[in-house]
N, C-alpha and C positions, 0 to 999 in steps of 0.2 A: 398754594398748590394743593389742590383738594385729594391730590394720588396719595399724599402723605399720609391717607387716614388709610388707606392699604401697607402702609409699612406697620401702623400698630397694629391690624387686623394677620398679618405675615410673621412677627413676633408672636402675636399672642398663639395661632397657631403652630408656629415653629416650622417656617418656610423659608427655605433659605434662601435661594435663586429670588426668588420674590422682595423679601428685603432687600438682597442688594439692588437689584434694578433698579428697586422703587430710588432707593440711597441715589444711585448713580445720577438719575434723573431729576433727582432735587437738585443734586450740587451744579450739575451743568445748569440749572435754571436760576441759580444766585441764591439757594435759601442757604440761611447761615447754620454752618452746622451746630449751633449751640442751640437753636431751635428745633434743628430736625431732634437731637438727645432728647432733649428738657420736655417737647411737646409731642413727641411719640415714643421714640425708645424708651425712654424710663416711664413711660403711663402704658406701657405692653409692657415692661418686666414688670413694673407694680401689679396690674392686672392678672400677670401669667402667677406672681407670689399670694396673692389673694385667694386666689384658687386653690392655690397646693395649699393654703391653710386652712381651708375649709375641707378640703379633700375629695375638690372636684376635679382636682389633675393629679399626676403622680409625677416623683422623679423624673422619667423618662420623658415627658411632658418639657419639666426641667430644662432639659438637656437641650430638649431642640429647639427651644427659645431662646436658649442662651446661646443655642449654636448660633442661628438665624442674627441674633444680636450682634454678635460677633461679628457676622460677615459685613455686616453695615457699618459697626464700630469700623473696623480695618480701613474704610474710603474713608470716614473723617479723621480718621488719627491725625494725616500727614497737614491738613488742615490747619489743626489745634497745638501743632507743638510751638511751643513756646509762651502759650497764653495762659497761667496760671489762674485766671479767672473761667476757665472754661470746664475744671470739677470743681466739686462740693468738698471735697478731700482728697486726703493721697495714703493710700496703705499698703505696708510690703506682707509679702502673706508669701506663706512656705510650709511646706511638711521637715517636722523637724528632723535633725539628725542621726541617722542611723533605720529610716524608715522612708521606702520606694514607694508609696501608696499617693497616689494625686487627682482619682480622679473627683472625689468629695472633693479636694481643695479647690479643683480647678472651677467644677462647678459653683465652687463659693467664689472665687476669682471672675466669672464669668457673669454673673448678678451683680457684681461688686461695679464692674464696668457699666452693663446696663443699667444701673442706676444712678451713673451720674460721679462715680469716684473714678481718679486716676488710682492703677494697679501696676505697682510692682511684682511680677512673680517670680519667686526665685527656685522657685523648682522645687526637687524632693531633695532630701538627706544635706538639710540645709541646719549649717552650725552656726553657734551663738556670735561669732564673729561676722559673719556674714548677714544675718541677720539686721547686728548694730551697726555695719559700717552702708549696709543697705537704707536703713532708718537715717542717719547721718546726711549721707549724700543727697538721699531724696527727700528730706525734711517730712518724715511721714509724720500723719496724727496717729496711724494706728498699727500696729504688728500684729499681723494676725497668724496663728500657727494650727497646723493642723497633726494627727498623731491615728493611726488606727491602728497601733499596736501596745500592747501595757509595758512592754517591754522598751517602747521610745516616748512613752507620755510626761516621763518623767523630765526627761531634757529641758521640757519646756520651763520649768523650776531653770535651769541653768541661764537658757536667753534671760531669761527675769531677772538673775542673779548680774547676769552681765551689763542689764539693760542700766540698775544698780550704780554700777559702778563706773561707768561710762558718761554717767550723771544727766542722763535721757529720762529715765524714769518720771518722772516726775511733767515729763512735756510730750510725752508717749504710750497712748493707752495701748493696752494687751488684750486681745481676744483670742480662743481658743475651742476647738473643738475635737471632734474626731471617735470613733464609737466607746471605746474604751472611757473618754472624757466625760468628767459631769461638771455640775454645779461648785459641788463641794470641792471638788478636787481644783478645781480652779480658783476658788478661794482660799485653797490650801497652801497654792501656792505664790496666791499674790495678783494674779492674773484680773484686770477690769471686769471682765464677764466670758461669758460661756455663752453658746447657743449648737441648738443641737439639727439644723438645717440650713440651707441657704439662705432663704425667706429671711427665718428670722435674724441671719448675722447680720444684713444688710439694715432691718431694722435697728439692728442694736449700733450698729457703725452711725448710724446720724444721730442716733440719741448720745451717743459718744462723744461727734462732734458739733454735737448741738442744728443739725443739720436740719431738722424735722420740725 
């Protein structure tokens, strides 16, 4: 279906009405949706993240790629349930406890999709239990947590502490980010890595799981 090549040109501009028709119109025609993902949606999020790290788009840019993504994700979801061969990965990702800030998260959630990972999200002011027993049930490879106050960066040391003892650790990489967060401090606390944009968390998740 050569219209497909307007679904990566509608991502990479962040068009939403656009991507989903385009979506609509594949699946009525029999492309499979792992196709439609793998051979245009995630090479317009690749392309739209390339950009932002050169700094020929911005945030906002951001936003309405992944929005536009989204509405296309949404028709294949009901598609692909059940078929664990259908992402690259699985990670639960949360603004951790005690802090209502989500929309960094969501937009790292929203890349995370477009590029091919299945996405738990568990929302804001989300606690180390929840967290583990989210990780648990959904067999994730990666927890990812996010914080933009100093005042709740710290929690994240606790999921970790939980992760611990719950004896996940060790089958469950940790990423972290959020303005407050660095490098160090995620090393301080044990944490797999740090990233400080969307772009690159999604990078860092398939280096994580070997995805890349």
């Amino acid at each position: 279906m050569n219209n497909l090549n307007e679904l990566y040109e509608a991502i990479l501009a962040g068009k939403l009405e656009q991507a989903v028709s385009v979506t609509r119109e594949a699946v009525a025609e029999g492309v499979a949706p792992q196709e439609i993902i793998n051979e245009y949606m995630i090479k317009g999020m690749e392309a739209i993240g390339a950009r932002f790290e050169s700094g020929q788009v911005f945030v906002p840019n951001l936003l309405m790629s992944a929005r536009a993504m989204r509405g296309a994700l949404d028709i294949l979801k009901p598609l692909m349930q059940g078929k664990a061969d259908s992402y690259i990965g699985r990670i639960v990702i949360g603004t951790v406890k005690g802090d209502l800030h989500d929309i960094g998260k969501n937009l790292v959630a929203s890349m995370f999709e477009g590029c091919g990972f299945e996405v738990i999200n568990l929302g804001v002011d989300v606690s180390s239990d929840k967290f583990i027993s989210a990780a648990l049930e959904n067999k994730a490879d990666i927890i990812c947590m996010s914080a933009l106050l100093t005042t709740t960066m710290n929690y994240m040391k606790e999921v970790i502490d939980a992760l611990e003892t719950s004896g996940l650790r060790g089958k469950v990489k940790v990423m972290v980010g959020g303005a407050p967060v660095s490098d160090a401090f995620a090393r301080s606390i044990g944490a797999d890595a740090y990233t400080s944009n969307a772009n690159a968390a999604v990078i860092m998740a398939k280096k994580l799981i070997n995805a890349c």
